[in-house]
DOKEKE-46263 format. One line per 3 residues: number of its first residue (from 0); for each residue x negated, y negated, z of N, C-alpha, C, O, CB. Coordinates in nm, 3 decimals, always signed. Glycine has a CB too. Layout:
BEGIN
NUM = X:Y:Z:X:Y:Z:X:Y:Z:X:Y:Z:X:Y:Z; ... $
***
This chain:
BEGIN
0 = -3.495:-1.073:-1.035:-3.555:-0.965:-1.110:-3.583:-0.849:-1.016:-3.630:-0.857:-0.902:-3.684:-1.012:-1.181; -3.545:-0.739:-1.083:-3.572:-0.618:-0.989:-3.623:-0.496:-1.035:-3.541:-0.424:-1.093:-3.461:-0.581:-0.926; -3.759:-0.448:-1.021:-3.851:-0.328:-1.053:-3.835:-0.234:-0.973:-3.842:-0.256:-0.852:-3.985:-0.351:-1.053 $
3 = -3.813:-0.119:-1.017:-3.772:+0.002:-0.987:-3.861:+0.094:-1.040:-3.830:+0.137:-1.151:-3.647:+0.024:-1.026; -3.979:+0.141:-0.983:-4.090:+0.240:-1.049:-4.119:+0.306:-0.909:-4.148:+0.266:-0.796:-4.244:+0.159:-1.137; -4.080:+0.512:-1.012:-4.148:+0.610:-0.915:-4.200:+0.658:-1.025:-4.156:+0.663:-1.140:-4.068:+0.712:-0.810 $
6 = -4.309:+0.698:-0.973:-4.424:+0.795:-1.022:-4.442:+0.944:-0.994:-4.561:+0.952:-0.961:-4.539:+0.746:-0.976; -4.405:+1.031:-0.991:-4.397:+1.182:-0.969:-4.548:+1.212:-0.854:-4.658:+1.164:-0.880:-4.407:+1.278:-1.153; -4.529:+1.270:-0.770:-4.685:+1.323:-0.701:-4.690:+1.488:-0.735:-4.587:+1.537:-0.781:-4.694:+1.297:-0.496 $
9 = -4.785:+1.559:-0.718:-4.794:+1.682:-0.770:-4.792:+1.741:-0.618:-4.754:+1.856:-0.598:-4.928:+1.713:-0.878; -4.829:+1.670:-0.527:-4.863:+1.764:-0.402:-4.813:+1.657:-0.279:-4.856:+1.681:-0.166:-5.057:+1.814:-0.391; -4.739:+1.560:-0.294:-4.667:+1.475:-0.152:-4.490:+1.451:-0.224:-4.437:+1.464:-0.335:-4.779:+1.263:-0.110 $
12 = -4.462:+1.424:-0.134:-4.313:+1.374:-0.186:-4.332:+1.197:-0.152:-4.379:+1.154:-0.046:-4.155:+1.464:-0.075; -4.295:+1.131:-0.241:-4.241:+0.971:-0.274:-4.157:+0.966:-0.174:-4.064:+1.044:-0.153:-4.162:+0.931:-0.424; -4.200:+0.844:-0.092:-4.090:+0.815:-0.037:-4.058:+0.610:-0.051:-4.135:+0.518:-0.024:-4.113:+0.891:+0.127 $
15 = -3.945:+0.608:-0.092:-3.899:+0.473:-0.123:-3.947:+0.390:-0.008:-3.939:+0.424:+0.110:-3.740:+0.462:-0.142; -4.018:+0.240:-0.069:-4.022:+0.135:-0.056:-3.979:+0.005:-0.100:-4.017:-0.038:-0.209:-4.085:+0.143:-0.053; -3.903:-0.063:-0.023:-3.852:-0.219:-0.069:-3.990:-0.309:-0.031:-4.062:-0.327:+0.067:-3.689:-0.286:+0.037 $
18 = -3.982:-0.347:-0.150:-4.054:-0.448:-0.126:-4.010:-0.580:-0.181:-3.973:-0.579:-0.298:-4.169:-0.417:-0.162; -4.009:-0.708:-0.106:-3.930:-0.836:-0.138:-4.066:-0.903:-0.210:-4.177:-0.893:-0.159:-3.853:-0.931:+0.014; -4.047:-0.955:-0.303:-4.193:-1.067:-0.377:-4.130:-1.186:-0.349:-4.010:-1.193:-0.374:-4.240:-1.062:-0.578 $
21 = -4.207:-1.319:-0.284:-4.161:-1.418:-0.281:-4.221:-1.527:-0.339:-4.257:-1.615:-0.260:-4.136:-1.430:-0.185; -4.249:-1.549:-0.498:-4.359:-1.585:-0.556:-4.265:-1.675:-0.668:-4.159:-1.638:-0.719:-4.466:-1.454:-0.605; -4.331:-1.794:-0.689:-4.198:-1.882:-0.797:-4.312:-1.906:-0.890:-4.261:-1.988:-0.966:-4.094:-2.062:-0.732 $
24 = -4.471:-1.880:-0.946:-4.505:-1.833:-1.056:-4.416:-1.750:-1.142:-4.324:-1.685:-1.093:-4.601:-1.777:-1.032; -4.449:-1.752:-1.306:-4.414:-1.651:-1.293:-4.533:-1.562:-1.340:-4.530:-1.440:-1.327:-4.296:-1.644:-1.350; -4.621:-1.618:-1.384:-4.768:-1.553:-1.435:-4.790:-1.475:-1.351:-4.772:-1.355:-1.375:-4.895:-1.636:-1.450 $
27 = -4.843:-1.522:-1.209:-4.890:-1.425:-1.084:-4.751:-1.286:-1.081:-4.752:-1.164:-1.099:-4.894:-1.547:-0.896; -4.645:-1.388:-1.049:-4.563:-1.235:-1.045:-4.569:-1.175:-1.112:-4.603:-1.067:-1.065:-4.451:-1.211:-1.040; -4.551:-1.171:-1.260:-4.602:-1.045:-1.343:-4.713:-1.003:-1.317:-4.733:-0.892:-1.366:-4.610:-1.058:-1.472 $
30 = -4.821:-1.057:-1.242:-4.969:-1.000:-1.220:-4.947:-0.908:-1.103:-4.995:-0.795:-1.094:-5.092:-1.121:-1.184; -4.878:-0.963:-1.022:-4.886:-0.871:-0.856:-4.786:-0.738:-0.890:-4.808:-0.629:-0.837:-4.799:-0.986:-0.684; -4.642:-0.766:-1.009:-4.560:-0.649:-0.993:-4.634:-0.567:-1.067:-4.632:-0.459:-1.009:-4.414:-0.656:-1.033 $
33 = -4.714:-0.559:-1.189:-4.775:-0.443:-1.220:-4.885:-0.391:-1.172:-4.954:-0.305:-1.228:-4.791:-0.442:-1.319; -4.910:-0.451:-1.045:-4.956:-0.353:-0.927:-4.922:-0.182:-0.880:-4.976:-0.075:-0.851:-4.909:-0.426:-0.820; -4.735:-0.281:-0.905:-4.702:-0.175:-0.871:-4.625:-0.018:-0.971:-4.532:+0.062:-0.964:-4.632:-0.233:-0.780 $
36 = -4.740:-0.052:-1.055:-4.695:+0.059:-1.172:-4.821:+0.108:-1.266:-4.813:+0.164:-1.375:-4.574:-0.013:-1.282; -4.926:+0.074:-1.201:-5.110:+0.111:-1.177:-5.109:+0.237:-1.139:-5.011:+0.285:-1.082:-5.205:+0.022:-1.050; -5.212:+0.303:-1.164:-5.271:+0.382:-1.082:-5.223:+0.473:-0.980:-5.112:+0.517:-1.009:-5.333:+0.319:-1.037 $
39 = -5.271:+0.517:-0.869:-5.194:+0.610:-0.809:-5.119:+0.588:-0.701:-5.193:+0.558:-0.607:-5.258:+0.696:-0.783; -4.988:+0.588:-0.663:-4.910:+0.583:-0.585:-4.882:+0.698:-0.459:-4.906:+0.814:-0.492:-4.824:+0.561:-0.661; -4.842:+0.679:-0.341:-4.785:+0.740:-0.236:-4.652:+0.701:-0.235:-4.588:+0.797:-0.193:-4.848:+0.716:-0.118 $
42 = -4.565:+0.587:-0.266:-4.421:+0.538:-0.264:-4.405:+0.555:-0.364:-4.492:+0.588:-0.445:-4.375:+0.417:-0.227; -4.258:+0.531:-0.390:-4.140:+0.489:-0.475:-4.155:+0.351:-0.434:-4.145:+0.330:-0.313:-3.986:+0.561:-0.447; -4.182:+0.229:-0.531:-4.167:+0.107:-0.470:-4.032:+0.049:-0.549:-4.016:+0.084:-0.666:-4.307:+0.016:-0.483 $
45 = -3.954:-0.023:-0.498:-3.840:-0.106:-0.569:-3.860:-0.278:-0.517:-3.845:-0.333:-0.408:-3.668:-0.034:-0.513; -3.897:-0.324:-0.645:-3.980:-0.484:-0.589:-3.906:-0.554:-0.632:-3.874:-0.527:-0.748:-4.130:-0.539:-0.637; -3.854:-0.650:-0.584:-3.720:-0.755:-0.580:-3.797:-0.910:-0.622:-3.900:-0.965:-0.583:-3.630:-0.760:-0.387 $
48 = -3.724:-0.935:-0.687:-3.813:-1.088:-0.706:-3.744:-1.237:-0.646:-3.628:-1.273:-0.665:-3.830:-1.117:-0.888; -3.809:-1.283:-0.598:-3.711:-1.416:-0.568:-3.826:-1.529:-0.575:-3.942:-1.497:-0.548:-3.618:-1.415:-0.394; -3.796:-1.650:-0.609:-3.895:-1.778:-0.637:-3.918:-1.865:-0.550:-4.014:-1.942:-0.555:-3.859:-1.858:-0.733 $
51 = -3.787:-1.860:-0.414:-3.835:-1.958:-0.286:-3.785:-1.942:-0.202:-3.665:-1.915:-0.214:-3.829:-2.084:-0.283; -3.844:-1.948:-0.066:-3.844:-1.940:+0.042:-3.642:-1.916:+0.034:-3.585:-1.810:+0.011:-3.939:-2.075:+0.116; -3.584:-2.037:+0.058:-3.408:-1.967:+0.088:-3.360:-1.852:-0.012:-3.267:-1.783:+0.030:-3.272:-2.100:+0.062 $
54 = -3.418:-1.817:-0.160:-3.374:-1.700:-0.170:-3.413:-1.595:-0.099:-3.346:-1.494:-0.081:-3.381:-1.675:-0.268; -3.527:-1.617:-0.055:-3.577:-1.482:-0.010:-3.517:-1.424:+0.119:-3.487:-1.307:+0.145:-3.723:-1.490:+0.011; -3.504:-1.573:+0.220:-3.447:-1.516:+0.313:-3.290:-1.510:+0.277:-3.222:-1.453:+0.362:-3.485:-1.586:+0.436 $
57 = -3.214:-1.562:+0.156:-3.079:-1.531:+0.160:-3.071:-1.368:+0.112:-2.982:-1.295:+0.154:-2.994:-1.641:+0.062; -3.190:-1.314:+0.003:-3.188:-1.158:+0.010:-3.222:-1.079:+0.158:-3.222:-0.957:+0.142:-3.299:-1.109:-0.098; -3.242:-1.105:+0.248:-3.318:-1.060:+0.384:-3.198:-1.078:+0.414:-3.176:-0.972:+0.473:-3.448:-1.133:+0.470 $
60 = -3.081:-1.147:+0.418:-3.002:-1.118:+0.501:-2.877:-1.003:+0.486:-2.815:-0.940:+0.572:-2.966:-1.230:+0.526; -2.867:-1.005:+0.310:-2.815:-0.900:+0.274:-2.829:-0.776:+0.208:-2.746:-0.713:+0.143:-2.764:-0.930:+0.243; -2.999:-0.740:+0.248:-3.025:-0.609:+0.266:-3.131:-0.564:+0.304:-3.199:-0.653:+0.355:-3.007:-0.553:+0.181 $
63 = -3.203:-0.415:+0.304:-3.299:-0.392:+0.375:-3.438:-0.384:+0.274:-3.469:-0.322:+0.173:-3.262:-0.267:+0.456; -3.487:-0.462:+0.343:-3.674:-0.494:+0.267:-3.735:-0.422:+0.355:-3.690:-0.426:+0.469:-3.764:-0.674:+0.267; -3.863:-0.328:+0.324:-3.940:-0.305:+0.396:-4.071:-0.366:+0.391:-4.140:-0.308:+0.475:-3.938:-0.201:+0.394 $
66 = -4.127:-0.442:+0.341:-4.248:-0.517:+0.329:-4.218:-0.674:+0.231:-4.169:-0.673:+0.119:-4.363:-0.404:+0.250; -4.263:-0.807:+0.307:-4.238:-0.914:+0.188:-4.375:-0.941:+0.158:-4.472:-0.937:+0.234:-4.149:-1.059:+0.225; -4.369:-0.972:+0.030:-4.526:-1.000:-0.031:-4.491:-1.164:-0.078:-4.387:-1.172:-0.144:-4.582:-0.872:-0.197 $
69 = -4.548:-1.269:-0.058:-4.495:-1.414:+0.018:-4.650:-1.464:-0.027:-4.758:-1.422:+0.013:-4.441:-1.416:+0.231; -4.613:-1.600:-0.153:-4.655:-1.723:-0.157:-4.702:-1.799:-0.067:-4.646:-1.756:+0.034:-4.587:-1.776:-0.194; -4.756:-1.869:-0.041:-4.780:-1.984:+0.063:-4.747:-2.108:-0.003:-4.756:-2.207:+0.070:-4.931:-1.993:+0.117 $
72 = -4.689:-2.140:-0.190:-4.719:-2.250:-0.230:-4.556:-2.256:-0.285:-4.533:-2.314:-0.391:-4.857:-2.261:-0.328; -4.464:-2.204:-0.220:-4.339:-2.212:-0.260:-4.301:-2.358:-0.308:-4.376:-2.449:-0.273:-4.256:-2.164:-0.153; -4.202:-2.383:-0.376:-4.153:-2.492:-0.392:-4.061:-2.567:-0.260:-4.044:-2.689:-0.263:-4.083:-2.466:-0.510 $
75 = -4.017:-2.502:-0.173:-3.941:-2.525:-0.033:-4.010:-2.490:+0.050:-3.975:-2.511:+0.166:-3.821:-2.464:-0.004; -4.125:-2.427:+0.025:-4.205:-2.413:+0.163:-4.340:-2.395:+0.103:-4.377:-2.327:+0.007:-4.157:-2.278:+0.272; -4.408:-2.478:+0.190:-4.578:-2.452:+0.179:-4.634:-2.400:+0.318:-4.580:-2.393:+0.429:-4.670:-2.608:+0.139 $
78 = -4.761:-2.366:+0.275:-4.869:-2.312:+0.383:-4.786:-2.230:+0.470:-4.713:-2.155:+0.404:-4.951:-2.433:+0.476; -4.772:-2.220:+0.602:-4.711:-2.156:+0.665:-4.507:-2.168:+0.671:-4.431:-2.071:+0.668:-4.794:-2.187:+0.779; -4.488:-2.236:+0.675:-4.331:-2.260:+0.675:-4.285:-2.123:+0.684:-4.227:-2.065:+0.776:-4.266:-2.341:+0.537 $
81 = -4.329:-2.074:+0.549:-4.224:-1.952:+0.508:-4.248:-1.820:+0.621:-4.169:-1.756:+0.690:-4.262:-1.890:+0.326; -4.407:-1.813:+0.601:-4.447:-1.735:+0.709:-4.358:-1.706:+0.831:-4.296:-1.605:+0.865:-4.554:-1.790:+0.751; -4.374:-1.839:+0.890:-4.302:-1.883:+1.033:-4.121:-1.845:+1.030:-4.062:-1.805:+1.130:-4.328:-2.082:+1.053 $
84 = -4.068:-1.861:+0.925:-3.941:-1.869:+0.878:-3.892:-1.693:+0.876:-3.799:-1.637:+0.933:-3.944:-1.956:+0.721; -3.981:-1.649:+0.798:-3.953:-1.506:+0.801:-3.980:-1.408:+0.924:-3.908:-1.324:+0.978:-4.021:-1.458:+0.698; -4.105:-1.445:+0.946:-4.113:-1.354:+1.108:-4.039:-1.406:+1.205:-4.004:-1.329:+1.294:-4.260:-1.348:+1.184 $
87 = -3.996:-1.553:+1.212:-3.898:-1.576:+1.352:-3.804:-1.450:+1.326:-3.797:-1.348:+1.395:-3.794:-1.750:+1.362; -3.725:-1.485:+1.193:-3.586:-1.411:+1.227:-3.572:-1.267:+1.141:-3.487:-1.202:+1.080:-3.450:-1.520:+1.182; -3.683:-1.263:+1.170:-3.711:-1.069:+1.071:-3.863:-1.060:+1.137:-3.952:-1.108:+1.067:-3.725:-1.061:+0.809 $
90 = -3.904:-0.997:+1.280:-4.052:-0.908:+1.340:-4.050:-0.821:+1.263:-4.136:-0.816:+1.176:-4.068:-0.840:+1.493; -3.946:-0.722:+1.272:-4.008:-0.620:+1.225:-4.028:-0.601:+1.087:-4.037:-0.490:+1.034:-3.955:-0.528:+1.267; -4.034:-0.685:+1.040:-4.055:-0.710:+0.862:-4.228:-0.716:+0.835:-4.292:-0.811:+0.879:-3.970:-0.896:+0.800 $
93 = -4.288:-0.618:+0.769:-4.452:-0.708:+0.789:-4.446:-0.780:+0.656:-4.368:-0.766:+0.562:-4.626:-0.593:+0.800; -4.551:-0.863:+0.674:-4.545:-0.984:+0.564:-4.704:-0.985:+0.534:-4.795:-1.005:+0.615:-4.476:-1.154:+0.629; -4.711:-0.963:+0.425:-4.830:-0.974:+0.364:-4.851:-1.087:+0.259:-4.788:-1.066:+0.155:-4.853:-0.852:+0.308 $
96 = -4.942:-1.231:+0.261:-4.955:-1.352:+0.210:-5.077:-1.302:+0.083:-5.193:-1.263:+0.094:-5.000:-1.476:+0.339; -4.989:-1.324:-0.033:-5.098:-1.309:-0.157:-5.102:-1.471:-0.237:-5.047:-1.484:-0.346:-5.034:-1.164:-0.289; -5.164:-1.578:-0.177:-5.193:-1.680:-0.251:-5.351:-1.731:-0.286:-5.458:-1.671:-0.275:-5.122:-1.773:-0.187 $
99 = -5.320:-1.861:-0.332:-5.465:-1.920:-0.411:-5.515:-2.007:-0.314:-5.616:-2.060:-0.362:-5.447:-2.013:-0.565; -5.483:-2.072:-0.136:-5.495:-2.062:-0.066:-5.626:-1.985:-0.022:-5.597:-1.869:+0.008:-5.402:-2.048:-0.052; -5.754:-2.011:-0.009:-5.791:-1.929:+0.062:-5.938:-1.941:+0.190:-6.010:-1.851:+0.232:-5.799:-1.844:-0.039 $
102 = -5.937:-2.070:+0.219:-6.004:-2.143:+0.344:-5.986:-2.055:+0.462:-5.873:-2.014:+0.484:-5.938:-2.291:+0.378; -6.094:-2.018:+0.552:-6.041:-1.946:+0.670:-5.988:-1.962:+0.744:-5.942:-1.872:+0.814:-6.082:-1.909:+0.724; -5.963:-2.134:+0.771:-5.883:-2.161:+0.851:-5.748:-2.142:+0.863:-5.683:-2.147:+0.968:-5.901:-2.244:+0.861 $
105 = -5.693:-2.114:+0.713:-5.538:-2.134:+0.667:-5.553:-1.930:+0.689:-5.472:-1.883:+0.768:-5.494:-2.241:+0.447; -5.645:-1.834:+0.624:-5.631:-1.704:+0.662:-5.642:-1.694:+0.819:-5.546:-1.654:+0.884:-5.734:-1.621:+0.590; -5.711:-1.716:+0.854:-5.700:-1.708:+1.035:-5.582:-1.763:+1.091:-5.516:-1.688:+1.163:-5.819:-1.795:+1.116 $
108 = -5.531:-1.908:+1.067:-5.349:-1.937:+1.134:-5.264:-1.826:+1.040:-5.155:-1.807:+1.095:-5.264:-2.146:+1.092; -5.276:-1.756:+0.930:-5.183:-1.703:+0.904:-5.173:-1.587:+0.998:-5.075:-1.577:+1.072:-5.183:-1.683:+0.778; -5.281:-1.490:+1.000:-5.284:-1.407:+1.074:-5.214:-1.364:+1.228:-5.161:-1.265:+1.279:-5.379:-1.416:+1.068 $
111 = -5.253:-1.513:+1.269:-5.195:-1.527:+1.378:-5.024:-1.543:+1.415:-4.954:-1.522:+1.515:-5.261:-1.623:+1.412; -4.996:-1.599:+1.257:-4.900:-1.632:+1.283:-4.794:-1.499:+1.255:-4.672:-1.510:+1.241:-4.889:-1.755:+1.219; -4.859:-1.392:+1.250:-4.829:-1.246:+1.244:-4.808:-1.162:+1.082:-4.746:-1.062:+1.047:-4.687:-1.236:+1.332 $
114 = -4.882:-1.248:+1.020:-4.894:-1.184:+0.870:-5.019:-1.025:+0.909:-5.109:-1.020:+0.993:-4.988:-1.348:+0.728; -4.980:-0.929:+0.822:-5.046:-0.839:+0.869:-5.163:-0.820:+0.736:-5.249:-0.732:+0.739:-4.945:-0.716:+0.914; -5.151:-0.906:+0.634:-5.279:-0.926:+0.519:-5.253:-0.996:+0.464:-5.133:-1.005:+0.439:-5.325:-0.841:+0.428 $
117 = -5.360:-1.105:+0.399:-5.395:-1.190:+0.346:-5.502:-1.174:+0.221:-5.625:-1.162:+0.231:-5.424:-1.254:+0.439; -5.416:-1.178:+0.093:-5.496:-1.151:-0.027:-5.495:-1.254:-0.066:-5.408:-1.334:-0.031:-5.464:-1.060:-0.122; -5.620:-1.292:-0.176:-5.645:-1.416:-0.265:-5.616:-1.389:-0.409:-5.686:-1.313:-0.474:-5.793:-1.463:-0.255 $
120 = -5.505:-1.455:-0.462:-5.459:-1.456:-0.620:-5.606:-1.408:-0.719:-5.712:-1.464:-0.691:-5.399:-1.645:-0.667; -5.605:-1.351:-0.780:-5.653:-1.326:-0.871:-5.794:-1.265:-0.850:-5.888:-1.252:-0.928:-5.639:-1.425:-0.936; -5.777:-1.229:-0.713:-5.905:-1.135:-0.688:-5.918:-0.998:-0.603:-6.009:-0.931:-0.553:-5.998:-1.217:-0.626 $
123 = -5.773:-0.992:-0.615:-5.724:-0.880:-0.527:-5.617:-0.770:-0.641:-5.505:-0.778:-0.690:-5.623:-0.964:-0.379; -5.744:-0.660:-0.643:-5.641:-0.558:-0.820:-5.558:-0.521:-0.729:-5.544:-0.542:-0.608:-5.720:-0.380:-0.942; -5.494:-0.448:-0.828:-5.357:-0.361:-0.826:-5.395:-0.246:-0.683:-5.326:-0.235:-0.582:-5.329:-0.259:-1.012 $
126 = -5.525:-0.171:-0.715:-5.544:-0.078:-0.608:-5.529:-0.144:-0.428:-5.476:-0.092:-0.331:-5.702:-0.018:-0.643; -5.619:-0.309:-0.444:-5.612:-0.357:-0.333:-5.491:-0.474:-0.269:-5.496:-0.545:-0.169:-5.733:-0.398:-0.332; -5.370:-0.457:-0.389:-5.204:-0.507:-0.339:-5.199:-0.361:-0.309:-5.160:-0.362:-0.192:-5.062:-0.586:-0.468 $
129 = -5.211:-0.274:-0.332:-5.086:-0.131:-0.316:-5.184:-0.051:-0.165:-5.142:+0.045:-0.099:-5.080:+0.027:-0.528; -5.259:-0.091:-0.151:-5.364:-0.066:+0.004:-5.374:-0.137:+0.121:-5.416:-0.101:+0.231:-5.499:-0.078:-0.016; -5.321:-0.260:+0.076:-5.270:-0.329:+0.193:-5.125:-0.328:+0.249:-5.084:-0.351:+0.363:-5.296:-0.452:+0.171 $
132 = -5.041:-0.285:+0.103:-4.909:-0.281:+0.109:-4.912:-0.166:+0.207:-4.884:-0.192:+0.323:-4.831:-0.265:-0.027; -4.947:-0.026:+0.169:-4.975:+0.104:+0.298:-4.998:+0.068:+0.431:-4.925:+0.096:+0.526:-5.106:+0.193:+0.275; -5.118:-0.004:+0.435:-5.186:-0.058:+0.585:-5.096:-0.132:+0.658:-5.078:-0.115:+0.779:-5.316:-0.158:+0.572 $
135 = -5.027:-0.228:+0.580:-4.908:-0.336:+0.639:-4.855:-0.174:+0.694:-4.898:-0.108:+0.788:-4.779:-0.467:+0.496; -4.755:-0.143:+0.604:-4.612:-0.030:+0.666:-4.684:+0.024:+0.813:-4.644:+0.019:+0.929:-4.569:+0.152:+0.530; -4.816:+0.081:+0.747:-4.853:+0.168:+0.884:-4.883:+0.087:+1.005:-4.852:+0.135:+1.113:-4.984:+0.261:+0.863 $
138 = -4.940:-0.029:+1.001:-4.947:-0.110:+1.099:-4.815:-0.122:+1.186:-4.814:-0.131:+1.309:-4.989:-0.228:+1.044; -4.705:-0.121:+1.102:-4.602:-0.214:+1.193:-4.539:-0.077:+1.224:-4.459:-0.089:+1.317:-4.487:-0.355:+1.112; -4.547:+0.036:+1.183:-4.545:+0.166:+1.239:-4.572:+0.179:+1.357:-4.482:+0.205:+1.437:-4.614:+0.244:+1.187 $
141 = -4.672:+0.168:+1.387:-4.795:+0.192:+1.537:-4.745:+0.082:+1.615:-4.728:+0.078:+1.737:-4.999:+0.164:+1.508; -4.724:-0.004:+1.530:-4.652:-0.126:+1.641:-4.524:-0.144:+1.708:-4.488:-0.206:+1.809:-4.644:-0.241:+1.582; -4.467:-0.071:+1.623:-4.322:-0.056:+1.665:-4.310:+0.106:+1.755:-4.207:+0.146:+1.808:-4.213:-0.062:+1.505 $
144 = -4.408:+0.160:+1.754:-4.379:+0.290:+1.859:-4.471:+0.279:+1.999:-4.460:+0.347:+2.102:-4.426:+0.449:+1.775; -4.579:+0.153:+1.963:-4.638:+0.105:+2.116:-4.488:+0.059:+2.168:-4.438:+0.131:+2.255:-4.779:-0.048:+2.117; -4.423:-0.041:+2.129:-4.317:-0.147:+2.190:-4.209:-0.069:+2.220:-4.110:-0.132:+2.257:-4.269:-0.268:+2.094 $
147 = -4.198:+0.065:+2.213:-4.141:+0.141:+2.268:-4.149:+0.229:+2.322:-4.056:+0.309:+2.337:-4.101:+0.157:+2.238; -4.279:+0.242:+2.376:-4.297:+0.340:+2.445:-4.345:+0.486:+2.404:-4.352:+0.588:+2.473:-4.199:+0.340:+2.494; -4.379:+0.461:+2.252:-4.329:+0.614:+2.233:-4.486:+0.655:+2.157:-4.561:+0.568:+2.115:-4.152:+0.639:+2.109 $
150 = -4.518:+0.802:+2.150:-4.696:+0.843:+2.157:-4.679:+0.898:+2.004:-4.577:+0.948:+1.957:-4.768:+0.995:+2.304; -4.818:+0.874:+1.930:-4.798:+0.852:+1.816:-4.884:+0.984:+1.772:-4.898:+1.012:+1.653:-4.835:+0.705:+1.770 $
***
């Protein structure tokens, strides 16, 4: 499944975002994609749907995502797996974990394990998926121009 929503700005220009959903609900996914067709936007988002862990990374290999928004309760992968799976062979991808998951211990190893946010199903609106989704991009922004050297 694939959502394609821009919203006009009166005073910035849209600029396109991929975003990969890796969620095999399908309740929640309809809950998290009309996130992205809420309220007020800075992107163009185009949100791709896939239900488990090997689709997601078989879409990652044939094209460009800029943010994955990632289950922890996949049917092929639980708790971290996928996490681990996607940042080995995609860094510069940020990955933001929106599950029902939500003990600190399992948010603290995710973190570490280089997720750049961690939301809890059904308590995180539309404003606070589409604010972390920003914070992720800009994060791995700043991160990717430290690792090169370059002044921001």
């Amino acid at each position: 499944m694939t959502l394609t929503h821009k919203k006009p700005m009166e005073y910035a220009e849209t600029v396109d975002v991929s975003v990969l959903l890796i969620e095999d609900s399908l309740d929640d996914g309809v809950a998290i994609t009309k996130a992205f067709i809420e309220g007020e936007m800075f992107y163009g988002f185009k949100v791709i749907r896939k239900y488990t862990l090997e689709g997601g990374l078989s879409y990652l290999r044939s094209a460009k995502v800029d943010v994955v928004l990632l289950d922890l309760g996949l049917p092929d992968a639980r708790e971290l797996k996928a996490v681990t799976a996607i940042h080995e062979l995609y860094p510069e991808i940020p990955i933001i974990v929106i599950s029902g998951y939500s003990n600190v211990e399992m948010v603290h190893k995710a973190l570490q394990s280089g997720v750049q946010e961690f939301l809890i199903k059904g308590e995180s609106s539309s404003a606070v998926i589409r604010q972390s989704l920003y914070q992720a991009l800009a994060r791995k922004k700043i991160e990717r121009a430290y690792q090169n050297g370059e002044k921001l």
